[in-house]
C-alpha positions, 0 to 999 in steps of 0.5 A, spaced: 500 500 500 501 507 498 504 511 503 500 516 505 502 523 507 498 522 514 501 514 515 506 513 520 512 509 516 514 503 522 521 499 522 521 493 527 527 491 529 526 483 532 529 477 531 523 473 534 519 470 528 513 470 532 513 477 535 514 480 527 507 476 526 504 478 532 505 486 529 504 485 523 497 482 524 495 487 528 497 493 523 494 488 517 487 491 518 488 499 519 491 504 514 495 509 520 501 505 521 505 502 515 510 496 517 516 498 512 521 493 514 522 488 519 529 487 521 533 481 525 538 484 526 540 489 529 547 491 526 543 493 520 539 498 523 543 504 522 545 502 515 538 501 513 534 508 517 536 512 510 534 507 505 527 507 508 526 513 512 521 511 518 518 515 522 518 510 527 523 504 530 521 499 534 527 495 537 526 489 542 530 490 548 531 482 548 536 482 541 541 475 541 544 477 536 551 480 536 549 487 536 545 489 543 538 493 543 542 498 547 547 498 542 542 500 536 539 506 539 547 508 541 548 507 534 542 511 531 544 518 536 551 517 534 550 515 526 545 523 526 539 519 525 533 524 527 528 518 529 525 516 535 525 509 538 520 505 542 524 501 546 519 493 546 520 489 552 517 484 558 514 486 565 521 482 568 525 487 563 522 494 565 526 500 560 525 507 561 523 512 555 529 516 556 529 521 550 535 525 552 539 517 551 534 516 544 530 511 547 522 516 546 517 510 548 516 503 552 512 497 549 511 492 554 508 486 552 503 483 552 500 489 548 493 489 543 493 492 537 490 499 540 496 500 545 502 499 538 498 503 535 497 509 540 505 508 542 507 509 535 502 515 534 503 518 541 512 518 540 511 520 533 507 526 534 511 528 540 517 528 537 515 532 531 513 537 536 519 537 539 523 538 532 518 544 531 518 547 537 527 547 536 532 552 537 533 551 529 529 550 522 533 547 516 530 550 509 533 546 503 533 550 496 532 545 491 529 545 484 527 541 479 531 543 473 537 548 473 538 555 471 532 558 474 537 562 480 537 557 485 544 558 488 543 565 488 536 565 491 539 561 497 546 565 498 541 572 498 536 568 503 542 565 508 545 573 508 537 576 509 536 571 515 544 573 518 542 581 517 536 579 522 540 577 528 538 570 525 546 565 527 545 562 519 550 556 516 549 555 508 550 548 507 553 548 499 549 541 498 551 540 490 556 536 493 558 534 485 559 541 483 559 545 488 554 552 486 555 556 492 563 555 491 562 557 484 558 563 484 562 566 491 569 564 488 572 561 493 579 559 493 580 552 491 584 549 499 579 553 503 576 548 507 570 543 505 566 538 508 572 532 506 575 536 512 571 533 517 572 527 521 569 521 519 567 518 526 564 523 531 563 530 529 564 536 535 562 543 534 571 545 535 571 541 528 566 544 525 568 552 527 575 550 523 572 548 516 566 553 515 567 558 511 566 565 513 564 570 507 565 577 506 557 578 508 558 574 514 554 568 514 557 562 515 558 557 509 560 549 509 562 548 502 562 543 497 568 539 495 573 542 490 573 537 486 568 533 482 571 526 483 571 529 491 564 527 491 564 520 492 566 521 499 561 523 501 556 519 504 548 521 506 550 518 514 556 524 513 550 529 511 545 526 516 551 527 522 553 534 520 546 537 519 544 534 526 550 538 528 549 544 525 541 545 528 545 545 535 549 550 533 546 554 528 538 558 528 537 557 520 540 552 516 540 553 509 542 548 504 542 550 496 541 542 494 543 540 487 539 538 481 538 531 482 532 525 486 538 521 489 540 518 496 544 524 498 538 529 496 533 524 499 537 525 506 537 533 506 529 533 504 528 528 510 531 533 516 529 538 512 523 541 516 521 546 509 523 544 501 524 550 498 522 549 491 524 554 486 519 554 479 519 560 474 514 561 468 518 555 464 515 549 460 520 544 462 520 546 469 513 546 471 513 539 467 518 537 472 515 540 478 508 537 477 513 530 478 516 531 483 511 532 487 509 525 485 514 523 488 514 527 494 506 524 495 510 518 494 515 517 499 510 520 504 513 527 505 506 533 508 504 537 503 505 543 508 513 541 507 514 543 500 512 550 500 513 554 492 518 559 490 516 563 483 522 567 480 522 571 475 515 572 478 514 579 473 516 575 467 511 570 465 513 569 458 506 568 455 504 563 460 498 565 464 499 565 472 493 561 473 495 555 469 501 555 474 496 555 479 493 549 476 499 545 475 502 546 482 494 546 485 496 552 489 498 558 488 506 560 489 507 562 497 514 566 495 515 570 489 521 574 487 521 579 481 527 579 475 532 584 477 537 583 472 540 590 472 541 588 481 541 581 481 547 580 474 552 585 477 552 582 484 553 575 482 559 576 477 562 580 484 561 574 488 557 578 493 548 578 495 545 583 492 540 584 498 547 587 500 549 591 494 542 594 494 538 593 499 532 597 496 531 594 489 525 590 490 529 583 489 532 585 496 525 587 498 522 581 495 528 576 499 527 579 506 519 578 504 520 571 503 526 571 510 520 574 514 515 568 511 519 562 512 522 564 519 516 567 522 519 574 523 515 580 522 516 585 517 518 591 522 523 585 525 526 585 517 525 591 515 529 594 523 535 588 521 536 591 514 537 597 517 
């Protein structure tokens, strides 16, 4: 069955057979959970939680084998994987929910299906409140189709939420061609995400590899090179963005043109895709097909928010046949400003600090103000 945008995705890690059956009769006639996978081993956990995407782990205290429940919630926290854990065990082996030490539910057995059922619900909304409610928002920048100013857009948002006393971090999340590298000139040994160790990551690493710009937001590069990709992983991803929500109250991340499993890693702990349309034929064709797959993979509606470009040049398409095809009218627009905009990219710098009183820059702090919740007298008091 489909994934719908409400259905709650359920990886069981048990190596008893028959505790597997006895959860999957009970989810077998309901449509709110959905049992994606079922583990016997524990020491596959962590390298399966980004292929399928759960929104909930169920892990059997009472694992035999080479890898211990207490061993896969560790490797969950430490591998940056930002989904709860409900603890499944007996009354002679009592567990504590501890959140703090990933474990966020206890399901003791014997159990109906009314009580798995309300523990997978009550621990996944508990903990998509707790990320709401959080200190950071991540918002990753992406497009369908190249050329439709992406990068540009994300460089001058991360600069507009800096200006407003927001602690920004761009994360140049091209990873195989490195935009932001590109359109700000950096120099080929400035540091990138390679320069980060492998294993555990802690915030005196990170403040050695950003990249601080002349406009004074913080920018995690790409690599340098393009065969430099290959090294990085989604895990390495998931544990710097995990990172970075600690440290930073906005992460930006200008994503690359593509569906793939690092793109996927990125929209999961996204808590807003930034999609950037424009009055383009090719564009609105590949947007309507993303959000097939969106719908597919399981991702809210309220996740995806539209970005329109170039919003005052619609090159004969009607704006109402836009509005159609995405099923709602764009949240964000931003006008074309070449004579702004152009200029400002071939010197590396943000225009909203070049002209901050063109209407793009307008436009920007506009869509800053929206995403982040702030007012427009706070935007307006920060610009100045």
């Amino acid at each position: 069955m489909m994934a719908t945008s409400d259905q709650i995705r359920l990886l069981l890690v048990e190596d008893v057979p028959q505790v597997a059956q006895y959860v999957r009769s009970l989810l077998q006639s309901q449509g709110q959970i959905k049992l994606v996978e079922v583990l016997t081993d524990g020491g596959k956990a962590v390298q399966q939680v980004p292929e399928i995407r759960p929104d909930v782990v169920i892990v059997d205290a009472l694992l035999q084998g080479r890898v211990k429940a207490t061993q896969v919630v560790s490797q969950l926290r430490e591998g940056g994987h930002n989904v709860p854990v409900i603890m499944l065990t007996v009354p002679q082996q009592p567990v504590e929910a501890d959140p703090a030490h990933g474990v966020h539910g206890v399901l003791t057995m014997p159990f109906s299906g009314y009580d798995l059922i309300t523990r997978v619900s009550e621990v996944r909304k508990a903990h998509a409140a707790e990320d709401a409610a959080g200190p950071s928002k991540v918002i990753a920048v992406f497009a369908p189709k190249g050329g439709v100013g992406k990068t540009t857009i994300a460089f001058n948002l991360g600069v507009a939420a800096s200006r407003v006393g927001r602690r920004t971090v761009l994360v140049d999340g091209s990873i195989q061609f490195a935009d932001l590298r590109a359109l700000l000139r950096v120099p080929s040994d400035a540091p990138s995400i390679l320069d980060l160790p492998t294993d555990r990551i802690v915030e005196s690493d990170l403040s050695e590899v950003v990249w601080r710009d002349p406009s004074g937001v913080d920018i995690l590069l790409a690599p340098p090179r393009i065969e430099m990709s290959e090294m990085i992983t989604a895990r390495d991803l998931e544990k710097v963005l995990s990172l970075l929500r600690r440290l930073y109250e906005v992460v930006i991340i200008d994503m690359s043109v593509a569906l793939d499993e690092l793109n996927l890693a990125l929209f999961d702990r996204a808590d807003v895709i930034l999609e950037i349309v424009t009055y383009d034929s090719t564009t609105i064709h590949n947007t309507i097909a993303l959000a097939d797959t969106f719908r597919v993979i399981g991702y809210p509606p309220t996740k995806v928010q539209y970005l329109l470009n170039r919003a005052d040049a619609n090159s004969g398409i009607d704006p109402a046949e836009l509005a159609r095809a995405l099923g709602r009218v764009p949240e964000h627009e931003v006008r074309s400003e070449g004579r702004v905009v152009v200029p400002a990219n071939n010197q590396g710098i943000p225009f909203v600090l070049s002209d901050p009183g063109a209407g793009v820059s307008q436009d920007i702090d506009r869509v800053v103000a929206n995403l982040l919740g702030t007012g427009r007298a706070a935007v307006a008091a920060g610009a100045r």
